[in-house]
C-alpha positions in Angstrom: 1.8 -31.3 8.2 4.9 -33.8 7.2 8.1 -33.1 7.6 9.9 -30.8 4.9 12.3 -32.7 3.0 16.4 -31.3 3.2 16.0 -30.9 -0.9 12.6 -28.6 -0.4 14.1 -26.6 3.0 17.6 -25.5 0.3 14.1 -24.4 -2.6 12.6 -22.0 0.1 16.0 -20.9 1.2 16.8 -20.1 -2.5 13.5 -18.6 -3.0 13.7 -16.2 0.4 17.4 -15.3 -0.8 16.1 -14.3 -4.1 13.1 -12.1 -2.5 15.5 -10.6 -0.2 17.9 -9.7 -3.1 14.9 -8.6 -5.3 13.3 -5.9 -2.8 16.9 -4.5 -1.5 17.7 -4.4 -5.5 17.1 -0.3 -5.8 15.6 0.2 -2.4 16.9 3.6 -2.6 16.5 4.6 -6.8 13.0 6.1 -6.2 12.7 9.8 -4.8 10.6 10.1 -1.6 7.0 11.1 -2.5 4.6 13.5 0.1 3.7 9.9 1.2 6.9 8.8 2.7 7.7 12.1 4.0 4.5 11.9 6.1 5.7 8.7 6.8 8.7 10.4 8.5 7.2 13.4 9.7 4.8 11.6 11.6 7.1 9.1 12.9 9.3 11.8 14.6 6.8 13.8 16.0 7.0 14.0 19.9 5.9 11.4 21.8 2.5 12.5 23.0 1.3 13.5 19.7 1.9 10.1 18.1 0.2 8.5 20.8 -2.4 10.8 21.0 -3.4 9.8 17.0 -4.4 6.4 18.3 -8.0 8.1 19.2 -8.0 11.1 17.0 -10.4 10.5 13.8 -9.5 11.1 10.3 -5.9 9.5 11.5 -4.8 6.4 9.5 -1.6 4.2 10.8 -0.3 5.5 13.6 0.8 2.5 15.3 3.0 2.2 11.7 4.3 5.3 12.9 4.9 4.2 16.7 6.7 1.1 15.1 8.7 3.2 12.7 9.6 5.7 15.6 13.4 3.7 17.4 13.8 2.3 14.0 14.9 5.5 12.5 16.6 6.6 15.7 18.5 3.9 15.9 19.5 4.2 12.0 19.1 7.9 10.9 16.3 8.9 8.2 18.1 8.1 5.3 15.9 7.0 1.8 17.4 3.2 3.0 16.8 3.4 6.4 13.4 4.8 6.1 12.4 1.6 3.4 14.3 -0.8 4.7 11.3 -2.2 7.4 8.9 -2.5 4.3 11.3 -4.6 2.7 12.1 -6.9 5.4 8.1 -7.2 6.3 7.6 -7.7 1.9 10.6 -10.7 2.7 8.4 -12.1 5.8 5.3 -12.2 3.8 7.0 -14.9 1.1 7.5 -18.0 3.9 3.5 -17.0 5.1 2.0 -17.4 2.1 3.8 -20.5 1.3 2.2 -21.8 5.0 -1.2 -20.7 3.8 -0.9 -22.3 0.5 0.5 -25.9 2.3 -1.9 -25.4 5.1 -5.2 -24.8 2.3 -4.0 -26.7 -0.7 -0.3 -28.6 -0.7 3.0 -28.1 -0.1 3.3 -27.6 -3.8 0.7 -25.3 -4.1 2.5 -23.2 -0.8 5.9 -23.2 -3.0 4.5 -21.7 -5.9 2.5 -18.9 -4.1 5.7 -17.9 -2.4 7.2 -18.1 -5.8 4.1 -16.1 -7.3 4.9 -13.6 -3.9 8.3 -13.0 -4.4 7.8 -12.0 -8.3 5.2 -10.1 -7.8 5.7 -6.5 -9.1 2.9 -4.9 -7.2 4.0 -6.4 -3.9 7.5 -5.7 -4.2 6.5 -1.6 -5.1 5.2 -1.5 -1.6 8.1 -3.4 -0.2 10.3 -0.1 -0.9 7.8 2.3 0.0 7.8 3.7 3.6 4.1 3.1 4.3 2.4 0.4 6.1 1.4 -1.5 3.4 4.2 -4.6 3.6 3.8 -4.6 7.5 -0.4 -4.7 6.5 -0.3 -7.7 4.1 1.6 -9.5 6.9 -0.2 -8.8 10.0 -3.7 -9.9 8.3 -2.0 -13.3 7.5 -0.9 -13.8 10.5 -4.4 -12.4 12.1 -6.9 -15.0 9.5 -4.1 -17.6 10.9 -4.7 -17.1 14.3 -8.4 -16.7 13.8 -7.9 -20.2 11.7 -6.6 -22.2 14.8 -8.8 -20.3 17.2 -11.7 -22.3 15.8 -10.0 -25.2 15.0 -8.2 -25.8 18.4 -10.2 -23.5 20.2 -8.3 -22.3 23.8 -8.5 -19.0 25.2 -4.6 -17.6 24.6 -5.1 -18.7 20.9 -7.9 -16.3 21.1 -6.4 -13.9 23.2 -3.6 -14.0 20.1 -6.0 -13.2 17.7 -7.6 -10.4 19.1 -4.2 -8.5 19.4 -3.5 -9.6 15.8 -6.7 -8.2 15.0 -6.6 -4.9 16.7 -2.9 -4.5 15.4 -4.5 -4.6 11.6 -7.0 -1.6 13.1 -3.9 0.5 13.9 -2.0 -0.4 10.8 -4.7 0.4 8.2 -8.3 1.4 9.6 -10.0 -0.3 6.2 -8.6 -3.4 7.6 -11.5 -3.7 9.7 -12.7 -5.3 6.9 -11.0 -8.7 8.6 -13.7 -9.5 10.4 -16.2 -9.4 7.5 -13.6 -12.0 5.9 -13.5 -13.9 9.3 -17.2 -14.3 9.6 -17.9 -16.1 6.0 -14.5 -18.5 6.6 -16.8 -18.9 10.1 -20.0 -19.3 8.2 -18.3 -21.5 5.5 -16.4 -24.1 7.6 -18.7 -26.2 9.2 -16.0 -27.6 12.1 -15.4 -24.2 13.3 -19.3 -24.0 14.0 -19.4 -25.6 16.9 -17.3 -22.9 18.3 -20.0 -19.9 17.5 -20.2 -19.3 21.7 -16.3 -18.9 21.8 -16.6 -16.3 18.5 -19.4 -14.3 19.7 -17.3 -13.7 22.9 -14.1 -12.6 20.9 -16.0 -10.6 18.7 -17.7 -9.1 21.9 -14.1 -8.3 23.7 -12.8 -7.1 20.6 -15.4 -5.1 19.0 -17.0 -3.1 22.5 -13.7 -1.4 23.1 -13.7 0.2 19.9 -17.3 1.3 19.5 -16.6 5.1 20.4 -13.6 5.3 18.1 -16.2 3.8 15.3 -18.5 6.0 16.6 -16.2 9.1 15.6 -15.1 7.7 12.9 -18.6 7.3 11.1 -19.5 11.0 12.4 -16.5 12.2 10.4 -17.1 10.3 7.5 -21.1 11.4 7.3 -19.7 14.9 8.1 -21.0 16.6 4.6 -18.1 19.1 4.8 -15.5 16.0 5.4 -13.6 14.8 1.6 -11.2 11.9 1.7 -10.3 13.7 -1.9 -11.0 10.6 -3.2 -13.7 10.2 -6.2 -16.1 7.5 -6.4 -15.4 4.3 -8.1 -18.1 1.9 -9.4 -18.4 -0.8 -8.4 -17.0 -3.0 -11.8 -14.5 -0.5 -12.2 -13.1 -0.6 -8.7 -12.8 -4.6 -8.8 -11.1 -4.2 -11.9 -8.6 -1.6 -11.1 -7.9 -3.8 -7.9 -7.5 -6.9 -9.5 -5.3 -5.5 -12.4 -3.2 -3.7 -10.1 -2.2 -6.6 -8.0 -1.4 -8.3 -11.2 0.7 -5.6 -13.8 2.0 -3.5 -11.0 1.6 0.1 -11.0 3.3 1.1 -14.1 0.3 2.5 -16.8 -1.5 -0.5 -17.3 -0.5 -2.2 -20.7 -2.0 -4.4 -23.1 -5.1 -6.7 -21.6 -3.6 -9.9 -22.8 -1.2 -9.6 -20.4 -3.5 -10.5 -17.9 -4.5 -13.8 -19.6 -1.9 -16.2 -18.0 -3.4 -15.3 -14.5 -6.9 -15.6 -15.9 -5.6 -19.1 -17.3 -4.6 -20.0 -13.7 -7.7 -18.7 -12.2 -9.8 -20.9 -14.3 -7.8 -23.8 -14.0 -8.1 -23.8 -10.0 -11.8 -23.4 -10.3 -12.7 -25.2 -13.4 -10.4 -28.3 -14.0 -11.1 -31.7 -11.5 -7.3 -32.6 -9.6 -5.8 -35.9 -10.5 -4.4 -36.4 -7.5 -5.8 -34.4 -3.8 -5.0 -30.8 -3.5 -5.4 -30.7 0.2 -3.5 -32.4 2.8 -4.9 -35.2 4.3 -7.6 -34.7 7.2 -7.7 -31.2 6.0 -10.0 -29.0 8.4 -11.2 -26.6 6.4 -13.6 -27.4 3.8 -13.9 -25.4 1.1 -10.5 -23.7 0.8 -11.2 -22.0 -2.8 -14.1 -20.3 -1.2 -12.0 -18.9 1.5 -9.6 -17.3 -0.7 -12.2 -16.0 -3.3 -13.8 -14.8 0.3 -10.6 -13.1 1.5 -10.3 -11.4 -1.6 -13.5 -10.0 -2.8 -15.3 -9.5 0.6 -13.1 -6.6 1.6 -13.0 -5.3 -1.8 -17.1 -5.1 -1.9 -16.7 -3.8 1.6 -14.9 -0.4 0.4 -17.3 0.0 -2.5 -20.3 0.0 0.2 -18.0 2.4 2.4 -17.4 4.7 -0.8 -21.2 4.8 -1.6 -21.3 7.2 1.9 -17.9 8.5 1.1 -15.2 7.4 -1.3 -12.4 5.8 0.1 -11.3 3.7 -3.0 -7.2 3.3 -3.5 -6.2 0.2 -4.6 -3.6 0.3 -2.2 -5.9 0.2 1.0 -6.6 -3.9 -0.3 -3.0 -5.0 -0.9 -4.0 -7.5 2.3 -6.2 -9.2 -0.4 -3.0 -10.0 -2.9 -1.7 -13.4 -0.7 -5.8 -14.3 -1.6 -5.3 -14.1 -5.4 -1.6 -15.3 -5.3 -2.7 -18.4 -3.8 -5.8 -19.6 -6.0 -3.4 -18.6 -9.0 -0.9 -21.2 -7.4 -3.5 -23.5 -6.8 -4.2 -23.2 -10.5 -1.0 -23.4 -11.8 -0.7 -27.1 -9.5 -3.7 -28.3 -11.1 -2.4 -27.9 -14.4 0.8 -29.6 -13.9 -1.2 -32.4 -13.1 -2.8 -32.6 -16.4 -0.4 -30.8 -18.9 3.1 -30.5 -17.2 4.7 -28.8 -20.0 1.2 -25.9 -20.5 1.7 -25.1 -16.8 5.2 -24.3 -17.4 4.4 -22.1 -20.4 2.0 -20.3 -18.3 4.0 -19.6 -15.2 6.6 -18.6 -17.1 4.9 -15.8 -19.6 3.2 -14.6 -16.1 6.6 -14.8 -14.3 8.8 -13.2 -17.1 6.2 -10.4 -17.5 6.1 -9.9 -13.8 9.9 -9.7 -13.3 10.3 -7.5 -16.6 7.7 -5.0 -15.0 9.2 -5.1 -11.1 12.9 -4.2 -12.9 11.0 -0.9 -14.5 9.2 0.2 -11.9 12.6 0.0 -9.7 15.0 1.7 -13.0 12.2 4.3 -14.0 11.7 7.5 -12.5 7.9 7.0 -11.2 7.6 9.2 -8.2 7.9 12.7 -7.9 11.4 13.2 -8.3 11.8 16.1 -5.5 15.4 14.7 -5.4 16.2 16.3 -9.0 14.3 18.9 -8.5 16.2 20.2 -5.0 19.6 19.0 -6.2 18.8 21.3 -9.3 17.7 24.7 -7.3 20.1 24.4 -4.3 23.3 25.5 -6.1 21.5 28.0 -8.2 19.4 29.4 -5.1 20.4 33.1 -3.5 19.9 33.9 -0.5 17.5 36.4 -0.5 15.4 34.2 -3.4 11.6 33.3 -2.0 10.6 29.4 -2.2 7.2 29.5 -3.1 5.8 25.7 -3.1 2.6 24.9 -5.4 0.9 23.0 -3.6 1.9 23.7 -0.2 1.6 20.2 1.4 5.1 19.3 -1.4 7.5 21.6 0.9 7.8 18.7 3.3 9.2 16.7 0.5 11.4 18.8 -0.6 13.0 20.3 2.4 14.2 16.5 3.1 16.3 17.1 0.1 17.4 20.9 0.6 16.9 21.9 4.1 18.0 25.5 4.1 17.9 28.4 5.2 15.6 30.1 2.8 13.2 32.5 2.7 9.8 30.2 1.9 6.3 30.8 1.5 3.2 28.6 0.9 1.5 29.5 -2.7 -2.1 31.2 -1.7 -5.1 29.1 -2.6 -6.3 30.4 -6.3 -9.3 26.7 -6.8 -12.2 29.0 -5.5 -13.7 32.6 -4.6 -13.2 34.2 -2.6 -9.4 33.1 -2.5 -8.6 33.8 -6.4 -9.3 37.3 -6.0 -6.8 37.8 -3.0 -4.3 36.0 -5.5 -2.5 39.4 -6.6 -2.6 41.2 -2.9 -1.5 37.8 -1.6 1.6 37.1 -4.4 2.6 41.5 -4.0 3.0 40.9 -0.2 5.2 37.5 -0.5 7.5 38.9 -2.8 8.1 42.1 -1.5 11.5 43.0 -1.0 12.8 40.0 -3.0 14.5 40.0 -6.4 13.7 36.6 -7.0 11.3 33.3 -6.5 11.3 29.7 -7.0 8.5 28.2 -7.7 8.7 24.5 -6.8 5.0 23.2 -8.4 3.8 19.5 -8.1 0.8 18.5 -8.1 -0.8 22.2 -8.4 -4.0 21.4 -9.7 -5.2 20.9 -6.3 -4.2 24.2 -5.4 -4.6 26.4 -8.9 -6.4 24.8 -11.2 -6.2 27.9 -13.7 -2.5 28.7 -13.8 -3.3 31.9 -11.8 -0.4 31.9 -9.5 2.0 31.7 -12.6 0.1 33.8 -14.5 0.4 37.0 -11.7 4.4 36.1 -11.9 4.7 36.0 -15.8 3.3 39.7 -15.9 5.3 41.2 -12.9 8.5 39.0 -13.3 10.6 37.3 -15.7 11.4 33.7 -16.2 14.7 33.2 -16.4 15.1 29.7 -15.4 12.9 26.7 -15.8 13.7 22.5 -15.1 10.9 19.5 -15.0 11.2 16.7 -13.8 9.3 13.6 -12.9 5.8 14.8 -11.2 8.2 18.2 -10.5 8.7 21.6 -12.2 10.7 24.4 -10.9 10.5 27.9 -12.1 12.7 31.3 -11.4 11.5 34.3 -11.8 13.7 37.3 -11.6 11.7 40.7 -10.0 12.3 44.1 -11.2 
């Protein structure tokens, strides 16, 4: 690759700046969600047991965890601290995809992904979210890179590199296994890297034997008929769609379709219009670069629908590694363009840009998650001391002890979905209560646990409501006994 020119090396250093600013720009304005406080909760747990989740099935992330672990002893678990990592790793992603975009395309092409990147609304939600998703979209570019100049330079440490990349994205996300089904088409699909099938088959073989009993307990958990991911099935148009869309509008309710016609715009233009000029660099080795980012992003995608049709696993947010894919054959568009209508490209990126801006500035100013800040900053001062917290569902306390720790009395509301459990309701509800003269209810989500409003039903005719706040996702409810 040439040399970057002073005046382009000051346009990425603007660029970085601005995604920097961007993702620290309300790192903090959200409430924690259940998510985030697992996030923590796991994270702090003792040693053993966070290690031990690297071979336990059903467990998702833990070496997120394990990473997340001296970070927030070293800073404290504040809202900021406990973001901040997601929104240095959401930073880190904007100077990779401008390498993959120079490396498949141009340098052109590489500056306007980054651009694309740093705008994006849907990346930048997940680059203030404590989950693993910023570190995921980064460790699979770096991974497909490695894999990249494993083939094309061949050399057993760049091999060696890639197979820790690799098994990192396994421990980060366990649908990122989807990788390799990526890596083999860019292997099938490249015809210099063929010559290089004995060193792949020997990588895959180190890589893949090690993991065949934790694959082993993962399938027998997922075939396990009583096992739910809680997810339902998606088909299989639906679930490209929702994915697509989502990387695109964010994930504010989705608005009006035209809004995705500037991207479609771009899409078209990278695969329909001829270049004027060559979109690759000169002795380019990879042949069909398009290809390889329409593989990257629909191979995993197909991937979790044929996962799903066993058992559902479908949340857009398990493919944000596929978004750089997109980004890039949008960018690739968008170069094309110039080169036949400078001033239509500019429209284009612009309505797309604007839009994407205007909808990353709401999701940061608008309440969106479950606003268990409000909600505790609300009870606490009102709160007696002999008052029962009684959280529907019971999986929300978490979330909101991070706000109002206590002491309290608390209880977990019974389970009221299914029989035999509803009938217990009133027994259950007479034994938490006794001896109190009031209860919270702190109820989120309570459809999962009481579906038909028993629970608050039981208190309505034994108690009366004296006090009652919603928020966002939240509602809290006192009831004062006889």
């Amino acid at each position: 690759m040439d040399r970057l020119s002073s005046r382009t090396r000051v346009l990425i250093l603007v660029l970085i700046l601005a995604a920097w600013a961007w993702r620290l720009h309300g790192l903090d304005a959200q409430s924690l969600w259940r998510d985030e406080t697992d996030s923590l909760r796991f994270a702090t747990r003792p040693l053993a047991q966070v290690l031990g989740n690297f071979t336990r099935p059903g467990e998702n992330g833990p070496l997120y965890f394990l990473l997340l672990r001296p970070w927030l002893a070293m800073t404290g678990q504040s809202e900021y601290a406990l973001r901040f990592p997601s929104a240095w790793l959401g930073l880190l992603a904007v100077p990779l995809i401008l390498a993959w975009g120079r490396r498949l395309f141009s340098l052109e092409a590489g500056l306007l992904a980054a651009l694309l990147l740093a705008a994006n609304p849907y990346q930048l939600w997940y680059s203030q979210e404590a989950k693993m998703y910023a570190l995921l979209v980064v460790i699979v570019m770096l991974a497909l890179w490695a894999f990249a100049e494993a083939l094309r330079r061949g050399g057993w440490w760049r091999w060696l590199v890639w197979l820790v990349l690799t098994s990192l994205c396994f421990y980060i996300h366990v649908l990122a296994v989807l990788i390799l089904a990526v890596e083999v088409v860019w292997f099938l699909a490249t015809p210099r890297w063929r010559r290089r099938w004995r060193s792949l088959l020997a990588a895959l073989a180190i890589l893949i034997l090690p993991y065949l009993p934790l694959v082993w307990w993962q399938w027998a958990l997922f075939t396990n008929p009583s096992f739910s991911t809680g997810h339902p099935f998606v088909p299989l148009g639906q679930l490209v769609l929702t994915a697509w869309s989502a990387q695109i509008q964010g994930i504010l309710p989705r608005p009006s379709a035209m809004v995705l016609a500037p991207t479609i715009f771009l899409l078209l233009a990278a695969f329909g219009l001829k270049p004027r000029r060559p979109t690759q660099p000169p002795q380019a080795e990879i042949a069909y670069p398009r290809f390889l980012c329409l593989a990257w992003w629909l191979v995993p995608v197909l991937g979790v629908f044929l996962i799903s049709l066993v058992t559902p696993v479908f949340t857009d947010r398990y493919v944000i590694w596929v978004l750089p894919a997109l980004l890039l054959l949008q960018a690739l568009g968008a170069h094309v363009l110039h080169q036949h209508s400078r001033w239509l490209a500019i429209l284009v990126l612009a309505l797309l840009l604007g839009f994407q801006l205007w909808v990353g500035w709401r999701q940061t100013t608008l309440p969106i998650k479950s606003d268990f800040r409000s909600a505790a900053a609300y009870v606490a001062p009102l709160r007696k001391p002999d008052d029962l917290m009684l959280f529907l569902m019971p999986y929300i306390r978490f979330t909101y002890e991070y706000y109002d720790p206590g002491p309290y009395p608390a209880a977990d509301a019974p389970y009221a979905n299914r029989e035999p459990d509803a009938s217990k309701v009133p027994d259950r509800l007479s034994d938490l209560v006794q001896g109190r003269t009031g209860v919270w209810v702190i109820e989120s989500e309570a459809d999962f646990y009481d579906r038909k409003g028993l629970i608050r039903g039981w208190l309505k005719a034994h108690a009366q409501r004296d006090a009652e706040a919603h928020f966002v996702l939240v509602s809290v409810y006192h009831y004062r006994l006889p």
